[in-house]
C-alpha positions as CSV (number, residue, x, y, z in Angstrom):
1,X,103.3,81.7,56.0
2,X,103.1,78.5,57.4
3,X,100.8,77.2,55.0
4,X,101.7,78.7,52.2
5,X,105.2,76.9,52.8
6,X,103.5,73.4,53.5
7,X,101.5,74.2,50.7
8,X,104.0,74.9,48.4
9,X,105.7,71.6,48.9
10,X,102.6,69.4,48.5
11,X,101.7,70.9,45.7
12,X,105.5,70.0,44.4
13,X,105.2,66.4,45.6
14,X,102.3,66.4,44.0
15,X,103.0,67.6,40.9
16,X,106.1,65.3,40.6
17,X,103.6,62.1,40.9
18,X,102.3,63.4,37.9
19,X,102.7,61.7,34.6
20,X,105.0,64.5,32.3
21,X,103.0,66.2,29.1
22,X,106.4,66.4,27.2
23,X,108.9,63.5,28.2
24,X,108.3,59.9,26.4
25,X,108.3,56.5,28.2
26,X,111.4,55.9,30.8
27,X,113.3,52.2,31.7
28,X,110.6,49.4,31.6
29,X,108.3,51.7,28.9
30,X,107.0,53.8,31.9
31,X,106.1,57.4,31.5
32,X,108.2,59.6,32.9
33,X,107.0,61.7,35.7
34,X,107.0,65.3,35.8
35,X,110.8,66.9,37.6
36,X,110.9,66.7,41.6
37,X,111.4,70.4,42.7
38,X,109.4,72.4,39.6
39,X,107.1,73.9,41.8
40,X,109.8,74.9,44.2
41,X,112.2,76.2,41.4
42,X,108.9,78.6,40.0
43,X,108.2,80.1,43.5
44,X,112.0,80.7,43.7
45,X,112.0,82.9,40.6
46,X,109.3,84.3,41.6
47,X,110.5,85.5,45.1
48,X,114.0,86.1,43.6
49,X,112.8,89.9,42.1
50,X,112.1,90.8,45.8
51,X,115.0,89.2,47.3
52,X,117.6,90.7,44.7
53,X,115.8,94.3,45.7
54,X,116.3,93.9,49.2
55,X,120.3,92.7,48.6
56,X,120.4,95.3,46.1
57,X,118.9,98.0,48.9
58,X,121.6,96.7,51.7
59,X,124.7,97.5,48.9
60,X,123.2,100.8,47.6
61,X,123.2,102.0,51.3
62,X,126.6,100.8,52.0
63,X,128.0,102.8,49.1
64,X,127.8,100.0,46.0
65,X,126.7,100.3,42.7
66,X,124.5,97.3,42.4
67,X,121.8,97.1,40.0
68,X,118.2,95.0,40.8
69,X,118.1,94.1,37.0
70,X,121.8,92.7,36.8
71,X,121.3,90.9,41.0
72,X,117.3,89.5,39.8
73,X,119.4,88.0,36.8
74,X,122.2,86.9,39.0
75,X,120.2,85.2,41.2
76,X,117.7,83.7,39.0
77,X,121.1,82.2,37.1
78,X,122.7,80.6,40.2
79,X,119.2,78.8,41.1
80,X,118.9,77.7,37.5
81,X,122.4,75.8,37.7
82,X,121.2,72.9,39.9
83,X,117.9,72.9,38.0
84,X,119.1,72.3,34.9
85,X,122.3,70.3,35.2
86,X,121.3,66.5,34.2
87,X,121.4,63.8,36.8
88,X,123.9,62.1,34.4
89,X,126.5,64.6,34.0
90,X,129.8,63.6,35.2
91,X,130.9,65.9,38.1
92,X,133.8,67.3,36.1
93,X,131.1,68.9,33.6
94,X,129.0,70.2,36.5
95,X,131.7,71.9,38.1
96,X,132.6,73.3,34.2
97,X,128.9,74.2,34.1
98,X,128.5,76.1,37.2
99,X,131.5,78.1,36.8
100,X,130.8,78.9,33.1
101,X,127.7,80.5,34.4
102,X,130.1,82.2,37.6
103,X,131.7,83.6,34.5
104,X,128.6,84.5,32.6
105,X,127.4,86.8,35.4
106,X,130.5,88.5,36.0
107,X,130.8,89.4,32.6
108,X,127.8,90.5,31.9
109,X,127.8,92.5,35.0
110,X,131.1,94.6,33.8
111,X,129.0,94.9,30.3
112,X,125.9,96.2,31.6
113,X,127.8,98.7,34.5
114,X,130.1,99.9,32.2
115,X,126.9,100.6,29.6
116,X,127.1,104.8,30.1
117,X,130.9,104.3,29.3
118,X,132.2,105.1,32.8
119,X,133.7,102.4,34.8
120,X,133.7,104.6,38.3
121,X,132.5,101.5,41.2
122,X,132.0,98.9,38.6
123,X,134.6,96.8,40.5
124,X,131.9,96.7,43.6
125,X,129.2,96.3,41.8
126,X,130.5,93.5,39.6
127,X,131.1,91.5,43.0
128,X,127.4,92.4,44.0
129,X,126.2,90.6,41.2
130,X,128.7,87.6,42.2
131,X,127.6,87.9,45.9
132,X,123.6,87.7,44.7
133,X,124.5,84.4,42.1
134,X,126.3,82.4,45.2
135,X,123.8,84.1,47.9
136,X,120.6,84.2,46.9
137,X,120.7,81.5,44.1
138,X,123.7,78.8,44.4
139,X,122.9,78.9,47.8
140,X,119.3,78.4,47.7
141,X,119.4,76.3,44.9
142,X,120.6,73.3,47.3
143,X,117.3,73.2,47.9
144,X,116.2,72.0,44.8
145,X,119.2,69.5,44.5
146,X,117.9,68.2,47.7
147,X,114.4,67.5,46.5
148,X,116.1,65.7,43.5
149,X,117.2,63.1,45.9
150,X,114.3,63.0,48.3
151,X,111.0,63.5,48.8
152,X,109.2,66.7,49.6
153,X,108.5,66.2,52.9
154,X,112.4,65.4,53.7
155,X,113.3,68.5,52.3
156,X,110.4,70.7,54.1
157,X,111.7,68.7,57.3
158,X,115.2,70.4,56.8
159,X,113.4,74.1,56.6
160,X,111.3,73.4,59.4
161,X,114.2,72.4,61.7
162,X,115.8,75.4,60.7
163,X,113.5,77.7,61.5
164,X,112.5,76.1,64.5
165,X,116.2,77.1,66.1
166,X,114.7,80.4,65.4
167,X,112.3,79.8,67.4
168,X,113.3,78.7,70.6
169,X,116.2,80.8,70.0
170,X,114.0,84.1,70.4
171,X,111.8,82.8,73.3
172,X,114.4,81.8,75.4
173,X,116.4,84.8,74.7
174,X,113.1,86.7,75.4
175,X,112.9,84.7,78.9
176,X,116.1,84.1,80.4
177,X,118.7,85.8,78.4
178,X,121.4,87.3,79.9
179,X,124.6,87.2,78.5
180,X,124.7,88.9,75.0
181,X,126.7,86.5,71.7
182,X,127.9,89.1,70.3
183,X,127.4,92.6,71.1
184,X,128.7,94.4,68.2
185,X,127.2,93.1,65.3
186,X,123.9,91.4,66.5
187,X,123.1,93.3,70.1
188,X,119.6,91.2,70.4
189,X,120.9,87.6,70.2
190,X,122.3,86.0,73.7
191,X,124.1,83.1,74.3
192,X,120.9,81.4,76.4
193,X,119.1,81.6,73.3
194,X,121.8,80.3,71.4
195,X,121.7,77.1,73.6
196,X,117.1,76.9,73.6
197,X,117.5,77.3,69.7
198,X,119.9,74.2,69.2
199,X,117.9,72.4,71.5
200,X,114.9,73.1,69.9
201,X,116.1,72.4,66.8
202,X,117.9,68.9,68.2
203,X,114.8,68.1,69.7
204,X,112.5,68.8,65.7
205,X,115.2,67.0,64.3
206,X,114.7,63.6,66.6
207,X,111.1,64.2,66.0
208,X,111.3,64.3,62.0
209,X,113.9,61.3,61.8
210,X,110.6,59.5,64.1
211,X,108.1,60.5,61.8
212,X,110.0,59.6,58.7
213,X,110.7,55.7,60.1
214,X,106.4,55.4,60.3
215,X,106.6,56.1,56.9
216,X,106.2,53.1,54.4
217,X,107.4,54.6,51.0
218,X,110.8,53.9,50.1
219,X,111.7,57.0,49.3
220,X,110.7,58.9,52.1
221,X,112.6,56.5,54.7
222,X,116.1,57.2,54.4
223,X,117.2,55.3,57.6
224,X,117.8,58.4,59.9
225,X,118.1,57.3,63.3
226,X,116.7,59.0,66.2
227,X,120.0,60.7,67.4
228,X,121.4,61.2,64.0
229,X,117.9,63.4,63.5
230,X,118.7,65.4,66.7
231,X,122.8,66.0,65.7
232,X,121.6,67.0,62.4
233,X,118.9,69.0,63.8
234,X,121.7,71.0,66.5
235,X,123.7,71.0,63.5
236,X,121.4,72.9,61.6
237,X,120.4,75.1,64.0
238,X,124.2,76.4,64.6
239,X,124.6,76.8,61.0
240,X,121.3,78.6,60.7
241,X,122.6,81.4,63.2
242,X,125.7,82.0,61.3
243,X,123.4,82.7,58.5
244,X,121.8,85.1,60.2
245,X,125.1,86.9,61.3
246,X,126.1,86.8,58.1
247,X,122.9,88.8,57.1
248,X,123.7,90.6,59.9
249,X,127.0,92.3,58.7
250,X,125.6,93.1,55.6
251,X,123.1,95.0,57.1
252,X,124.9,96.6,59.8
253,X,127.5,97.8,56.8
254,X,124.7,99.3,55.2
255,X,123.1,101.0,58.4
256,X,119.8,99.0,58.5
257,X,118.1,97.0,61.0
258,X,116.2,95.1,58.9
259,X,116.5,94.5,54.7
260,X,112.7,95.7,54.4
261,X,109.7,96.2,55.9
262,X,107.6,94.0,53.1
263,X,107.1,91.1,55.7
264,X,105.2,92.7,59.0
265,X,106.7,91.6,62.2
266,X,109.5,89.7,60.7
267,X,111.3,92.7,58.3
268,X,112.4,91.9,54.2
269,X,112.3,88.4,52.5
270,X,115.9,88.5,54.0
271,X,115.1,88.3,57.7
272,X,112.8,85.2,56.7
273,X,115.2,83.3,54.6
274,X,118.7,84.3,56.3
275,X,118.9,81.2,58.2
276,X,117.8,78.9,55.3
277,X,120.4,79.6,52.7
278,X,123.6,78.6,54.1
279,X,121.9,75.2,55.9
280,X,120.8,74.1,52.1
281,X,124.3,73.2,51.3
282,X,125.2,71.3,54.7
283,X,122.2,70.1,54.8
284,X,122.5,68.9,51.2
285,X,126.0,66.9,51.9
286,X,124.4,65.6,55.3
287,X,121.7,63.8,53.6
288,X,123.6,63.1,50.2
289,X,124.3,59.3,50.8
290,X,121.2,58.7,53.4
């Protein structure tokens, strides 16, 4: 998994050093290169089907109505918004954008529940398909904002900080903890691992903002200092495991330990990208003006 995800964003860095097939010549006569964050926005439809399934499964088991057409669509639509938008619309017209398409999905969601002309639970399940366009695709589609602005390897930085917290978070909850976070809704996570993820993630953060300043391209040194990298990195790691909390509830609502079993030894898509999607925006805003 690993290397498919280090593959993945090569092969987007790559691919956005390339000259484009269909744009003309940019400022100075230059062709213009092919998007930043293509190859990341194609593997996010594509693992969108099997992420809208697994939301989908979560709400059908907690008594919703939800629909994997109408959620795939919802998702796909939130992760298009910061695809699509130009980098030279005004913020007012973004923010008119993304909530036209808010408005698209709940609309259509209302159409295509109430199809069999019966409107029993189409309340719930037009806020699944809300919850599935902010969740799984505004959400994740910070992502691909974040690779407008920087280079590949900034943005796979951010994921592999993230995940790292999950990391150290498990072995030292698996060694020395004790004292349980919260017992009700997540009975495996301690407060000792808590404390081993941040500092694991603090630690890959100081590490990645090192790396970055022996870099020599412009665009992949965005003047991160050393303890800047690690407070970002302890910053992502908390935000990470509220992620995973928040994955937590929905699962516990519906009665499941995990969202699937389509990933061995981890659970659903889910379980992998829990802790991602609500870092993408902070991370996002962190790294904004860098």
């Amino acid at each position: 998994m690993i290397l498919a995800l280090v593959g993945v964003f090569w092969l987007d860095q790559f691919v956005s050093e390339r000259p484009s097939f269909f744009a003309g010549a940019g400022e100075g006569g230059a062709a213009r290169n092919m998007p930043a964050g293509l190859v990341l926005l194609i593997a996010g439809i594509a693992l969108a089907p099997l992420a809208a399934w697994e939301l989908k499964q979560l709400l059908r088991a907690a008594g919703i109505m939800a629909s994997r057409g109408m959620m795939t669509a919802a998702a796909i639509t939130g992760l298009l918004v910061p695809a699509l938008i130009s980098d030279r619309t005004n913020a007012l017209t973004a923010v008119a954008a993304t909530a036209s398409a808010a408005t698209g999905v709940y609309v259509a969601a209302l159409v295509w529940h109430t199809r069999a002309r019966s409107i029993r639970g189409v309340t719930a399940a037009a806020g699944a398909a809300l919850l599935s366009f902010v969740y799984l695709g505004l959400m994740s589609g910070f992502i691909l904002a974040m690779r407008r602005e920087h280079s590949a390897w900034i943005v796979l930085g951010v994921l592999v900080v993230t995940k790292s917290c999950d990391i150290g978070a498990f072995a030292t909850g698996k060694l020395i903890g004790r004292h349980k976070l919260i017992l009700w809704l997540s009975p495996g996570k301690t407060w000792e691992g808590l404390v081993g993820g941040v500092l694991a993630a603090a630690a890959f953060g100081t590490l990645g903002a090192w790396l970055l300043s022996l870099t020599h391209s412009d665009q992949d040194r965005p003047g991160i200092a050393l303890w800047l990298g690690g407070l970002y990195g302890g910053i992502f790691a908390v935000t990470g495991q509220v992620g995973d909390l928040m994955a937590s509830m929905l699962k516990r609502d519906a009665g499941l330990k995990d969202s699937s079993s389509v990933v061995p030894g981890f659970g659903g898509m889910l379980d992998v990208i829990d802790s991602v999607l609500p870092v993408a925006p902070v991370a996002y805003w962190l790294l904004h003006r860098v």
